[in-house]
MIDOSE-1310 file (N, C-alpha, C; in nm, 2 decimals, decimal comma, always signed):
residues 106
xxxx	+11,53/+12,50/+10,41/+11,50/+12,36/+10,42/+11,39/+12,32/+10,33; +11,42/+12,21/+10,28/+11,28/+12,20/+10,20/+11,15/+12,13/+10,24; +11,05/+12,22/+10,22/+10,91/+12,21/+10,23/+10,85/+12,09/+10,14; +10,90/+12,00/+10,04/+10,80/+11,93/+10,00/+10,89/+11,78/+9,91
xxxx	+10,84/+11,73/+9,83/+10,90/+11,63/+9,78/+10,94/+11,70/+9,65; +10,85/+11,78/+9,57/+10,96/+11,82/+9,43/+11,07/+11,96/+9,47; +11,05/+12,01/+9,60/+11,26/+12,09/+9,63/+11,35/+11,98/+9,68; +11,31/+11,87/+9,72/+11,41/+11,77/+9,76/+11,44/+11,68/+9,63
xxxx	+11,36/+11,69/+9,52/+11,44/+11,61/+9,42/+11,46/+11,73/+9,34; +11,47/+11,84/+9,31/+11,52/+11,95/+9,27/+11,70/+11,97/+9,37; +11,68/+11,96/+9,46/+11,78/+12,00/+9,54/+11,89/+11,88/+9,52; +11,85/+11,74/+9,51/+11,92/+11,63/+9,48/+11,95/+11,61/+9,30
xxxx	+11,88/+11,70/+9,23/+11,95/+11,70/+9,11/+12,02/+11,80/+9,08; +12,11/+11,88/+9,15/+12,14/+12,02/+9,13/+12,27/+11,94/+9,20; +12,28/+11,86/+9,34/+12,37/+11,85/+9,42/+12,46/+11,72/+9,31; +12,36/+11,62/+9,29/+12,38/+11,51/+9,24/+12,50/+11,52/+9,06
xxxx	+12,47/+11,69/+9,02/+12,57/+11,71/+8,94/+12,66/+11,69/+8,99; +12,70/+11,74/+9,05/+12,85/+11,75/+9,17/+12,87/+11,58/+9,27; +12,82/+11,48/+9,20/+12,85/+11,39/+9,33/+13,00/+11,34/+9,29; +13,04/+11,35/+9,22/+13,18/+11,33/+9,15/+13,29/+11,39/+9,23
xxxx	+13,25/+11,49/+9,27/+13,33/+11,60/+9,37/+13,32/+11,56/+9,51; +13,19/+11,48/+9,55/+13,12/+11,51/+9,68/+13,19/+11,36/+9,76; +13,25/+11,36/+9,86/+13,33/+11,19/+9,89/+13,18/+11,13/+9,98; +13,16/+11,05/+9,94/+13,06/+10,97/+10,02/+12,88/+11,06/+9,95
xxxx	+12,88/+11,09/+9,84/+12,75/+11,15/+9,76/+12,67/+11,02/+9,82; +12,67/+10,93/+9,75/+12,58/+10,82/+9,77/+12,48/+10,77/+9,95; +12,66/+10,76/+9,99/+12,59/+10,73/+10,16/+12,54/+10,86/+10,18; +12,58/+10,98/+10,15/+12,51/+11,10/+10,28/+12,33/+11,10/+10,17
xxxx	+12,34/+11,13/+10,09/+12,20/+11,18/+10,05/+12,12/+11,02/+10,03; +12,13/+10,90/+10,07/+12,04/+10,83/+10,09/+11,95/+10,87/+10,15; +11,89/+10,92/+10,26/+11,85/+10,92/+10,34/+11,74/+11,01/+10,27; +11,78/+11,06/+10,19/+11,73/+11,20/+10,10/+11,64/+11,15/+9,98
xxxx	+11,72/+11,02/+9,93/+11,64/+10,96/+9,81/+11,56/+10,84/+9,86; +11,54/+10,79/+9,96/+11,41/+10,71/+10,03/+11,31/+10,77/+10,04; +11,31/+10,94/+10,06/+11,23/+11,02/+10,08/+11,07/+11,06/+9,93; +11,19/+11,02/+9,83/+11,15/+11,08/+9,69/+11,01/+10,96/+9,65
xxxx	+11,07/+10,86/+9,72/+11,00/+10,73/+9,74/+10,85/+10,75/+9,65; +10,73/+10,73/+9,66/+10,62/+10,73/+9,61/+10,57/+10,70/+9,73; +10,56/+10,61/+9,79/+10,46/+10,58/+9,88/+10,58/+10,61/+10,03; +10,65/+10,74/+10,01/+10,68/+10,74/+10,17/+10,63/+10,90/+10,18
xxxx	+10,61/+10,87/+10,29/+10,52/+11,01/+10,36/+10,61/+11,08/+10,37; +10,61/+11,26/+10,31/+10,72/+11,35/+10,33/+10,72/+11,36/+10,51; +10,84/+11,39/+10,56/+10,85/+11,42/+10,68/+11,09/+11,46/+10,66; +11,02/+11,50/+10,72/+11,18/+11,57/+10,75/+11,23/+11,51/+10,87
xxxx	+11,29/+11,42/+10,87/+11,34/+11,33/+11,02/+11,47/+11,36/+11,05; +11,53/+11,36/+11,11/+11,66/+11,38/+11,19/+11,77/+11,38/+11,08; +11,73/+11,21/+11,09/+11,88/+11,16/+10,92/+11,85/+11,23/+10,81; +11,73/+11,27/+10,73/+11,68/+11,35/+10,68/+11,76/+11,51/+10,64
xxxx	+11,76/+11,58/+10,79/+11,80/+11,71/+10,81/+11,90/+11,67/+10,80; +11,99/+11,62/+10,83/+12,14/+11,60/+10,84/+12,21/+11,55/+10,77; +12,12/+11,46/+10,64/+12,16/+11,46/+10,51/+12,18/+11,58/+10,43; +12,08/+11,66/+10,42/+12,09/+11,80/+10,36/+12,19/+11,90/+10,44
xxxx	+12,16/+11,90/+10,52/+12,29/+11,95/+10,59/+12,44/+11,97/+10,53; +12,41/+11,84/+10,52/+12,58/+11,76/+10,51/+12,64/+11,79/+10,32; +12,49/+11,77/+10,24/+12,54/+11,79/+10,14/+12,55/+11,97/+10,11; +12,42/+12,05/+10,14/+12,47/+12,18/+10,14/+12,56/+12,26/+10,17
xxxx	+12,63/+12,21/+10,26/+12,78/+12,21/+10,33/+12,93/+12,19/+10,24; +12,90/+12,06/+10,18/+12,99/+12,04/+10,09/+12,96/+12,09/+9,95; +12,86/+12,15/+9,94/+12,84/+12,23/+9,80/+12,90/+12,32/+9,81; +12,94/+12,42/+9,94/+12,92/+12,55/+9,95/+13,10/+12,56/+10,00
xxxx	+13,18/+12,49/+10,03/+13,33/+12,47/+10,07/+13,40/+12,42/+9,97; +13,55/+12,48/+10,00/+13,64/+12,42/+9,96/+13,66/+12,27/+10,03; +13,71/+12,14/+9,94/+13,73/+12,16/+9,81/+13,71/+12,16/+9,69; +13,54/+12,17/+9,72/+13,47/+12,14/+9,59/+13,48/+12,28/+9,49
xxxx	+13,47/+12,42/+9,54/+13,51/+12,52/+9,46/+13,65/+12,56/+9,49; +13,61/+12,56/+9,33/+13,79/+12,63/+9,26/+13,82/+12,79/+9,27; +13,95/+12,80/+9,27/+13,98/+12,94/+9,32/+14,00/+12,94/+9,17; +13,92/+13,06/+9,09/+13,91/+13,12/+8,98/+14,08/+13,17/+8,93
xxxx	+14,13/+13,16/+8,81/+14,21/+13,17/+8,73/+14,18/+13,30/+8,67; +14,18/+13,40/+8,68/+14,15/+13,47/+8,57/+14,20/+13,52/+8,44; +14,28/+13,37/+8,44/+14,35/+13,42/+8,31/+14,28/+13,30/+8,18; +14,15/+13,22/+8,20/+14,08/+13,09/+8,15/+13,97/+13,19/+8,17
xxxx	+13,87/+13,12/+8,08/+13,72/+13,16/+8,05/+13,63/+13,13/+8,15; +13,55/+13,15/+8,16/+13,44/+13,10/+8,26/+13,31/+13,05/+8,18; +13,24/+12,97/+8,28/+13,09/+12,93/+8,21/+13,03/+12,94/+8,34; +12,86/+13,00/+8,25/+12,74/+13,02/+8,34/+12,67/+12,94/+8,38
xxxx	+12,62/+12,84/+8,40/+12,50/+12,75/+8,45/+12,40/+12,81/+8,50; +12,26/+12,85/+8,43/+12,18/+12,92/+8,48/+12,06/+12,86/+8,45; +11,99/+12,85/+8,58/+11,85/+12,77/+8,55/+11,74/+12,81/+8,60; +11,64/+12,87/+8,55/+11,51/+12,96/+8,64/+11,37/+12,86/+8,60
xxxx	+11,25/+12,89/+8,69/+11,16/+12,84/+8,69/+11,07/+12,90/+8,74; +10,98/+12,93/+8,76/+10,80/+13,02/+8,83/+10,83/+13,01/+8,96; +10,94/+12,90/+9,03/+10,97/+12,93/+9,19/+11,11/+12,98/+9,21; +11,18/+13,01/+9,12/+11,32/+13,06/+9,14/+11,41/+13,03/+9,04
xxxx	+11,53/+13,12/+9,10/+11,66/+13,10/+9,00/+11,75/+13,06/+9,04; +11,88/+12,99/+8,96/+11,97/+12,93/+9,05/+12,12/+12,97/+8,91; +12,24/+12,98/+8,96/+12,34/+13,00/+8,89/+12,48/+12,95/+8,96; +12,56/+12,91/+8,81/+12,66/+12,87/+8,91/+12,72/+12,95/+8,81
xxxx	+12,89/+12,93/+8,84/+13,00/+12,98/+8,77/+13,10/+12,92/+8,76; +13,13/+12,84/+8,64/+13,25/+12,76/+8,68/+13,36/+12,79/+8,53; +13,44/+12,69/+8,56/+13,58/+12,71/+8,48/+13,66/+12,60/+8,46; +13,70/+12,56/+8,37/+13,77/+12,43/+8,32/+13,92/+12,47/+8,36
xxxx	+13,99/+12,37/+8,48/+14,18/+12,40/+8,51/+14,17/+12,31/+8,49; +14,33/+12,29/+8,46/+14,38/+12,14/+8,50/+14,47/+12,10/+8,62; +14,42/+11,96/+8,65/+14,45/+11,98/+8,79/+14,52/+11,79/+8,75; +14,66/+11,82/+8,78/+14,72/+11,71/+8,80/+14,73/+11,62/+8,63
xxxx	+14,74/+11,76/+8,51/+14,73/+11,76/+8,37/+14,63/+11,70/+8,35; +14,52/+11,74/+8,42/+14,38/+11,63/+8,34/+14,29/+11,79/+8,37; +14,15/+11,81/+8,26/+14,10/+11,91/+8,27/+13,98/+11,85/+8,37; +13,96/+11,97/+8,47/+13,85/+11,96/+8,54/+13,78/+12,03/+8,57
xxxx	+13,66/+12,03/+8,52/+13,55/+12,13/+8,52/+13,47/+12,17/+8,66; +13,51/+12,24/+8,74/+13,45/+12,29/+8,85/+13,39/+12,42/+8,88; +13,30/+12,42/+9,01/+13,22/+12,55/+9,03/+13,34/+12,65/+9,10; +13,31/+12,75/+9,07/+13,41/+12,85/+9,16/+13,30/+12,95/+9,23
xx	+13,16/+12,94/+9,21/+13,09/+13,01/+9,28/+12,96/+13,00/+9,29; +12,82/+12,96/+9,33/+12,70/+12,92/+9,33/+12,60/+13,08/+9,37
């Protein structure tokens, strides 16, 4: 859960790649981006938790990850900082003859 205002706009730029994938990005993590606010006091409130919730949830499920081809390339997404590391793994199919670039693993 996050502890402060820069892991919640960390955590909403990481998710916010993916809002393309995510059905309702905008409505669920509002509650998330009021927070980033300047003059609103951090607090973790109910709507809050259950925003993150909701988007963690859909990061981590089908249908947002792809079942790996392994017969197509892969790419790394890797991003580290003095508080941690983060990686994804994705791969360009086509899905309904259009290419779509998705994660197959975080």
């Amino acid at each position: 859960m996050p502890q402060n205002k820069k892991e919640i706009q960390s955590f909403l730029g990481f998710a916010g790649y993916y809002r393309q994938q995510i059905k309702d990005f905008s409505s669920i993590a509002r509650p998330l981006y009021k927070l980033c606010d300047k003059e609103t006091v951090f607090e973790m409130t109910v709507d809050r938790v259950n925003a993150f919730e909701s988007l963690r949830e859909a990061l981590t499920t089908a249908p947002l990850l792809l079942i790996p081809d392994f017969k197509l390339p892969f790419k790394w997404y890797i991003d580290a900082s003095g508080d941690g590391l983060d990686a994804a793994l994705h791969q360009v199919q086509f899905i309904n003859d259009k290419p779509v670039e998705g994660p197959i693993c975080f």
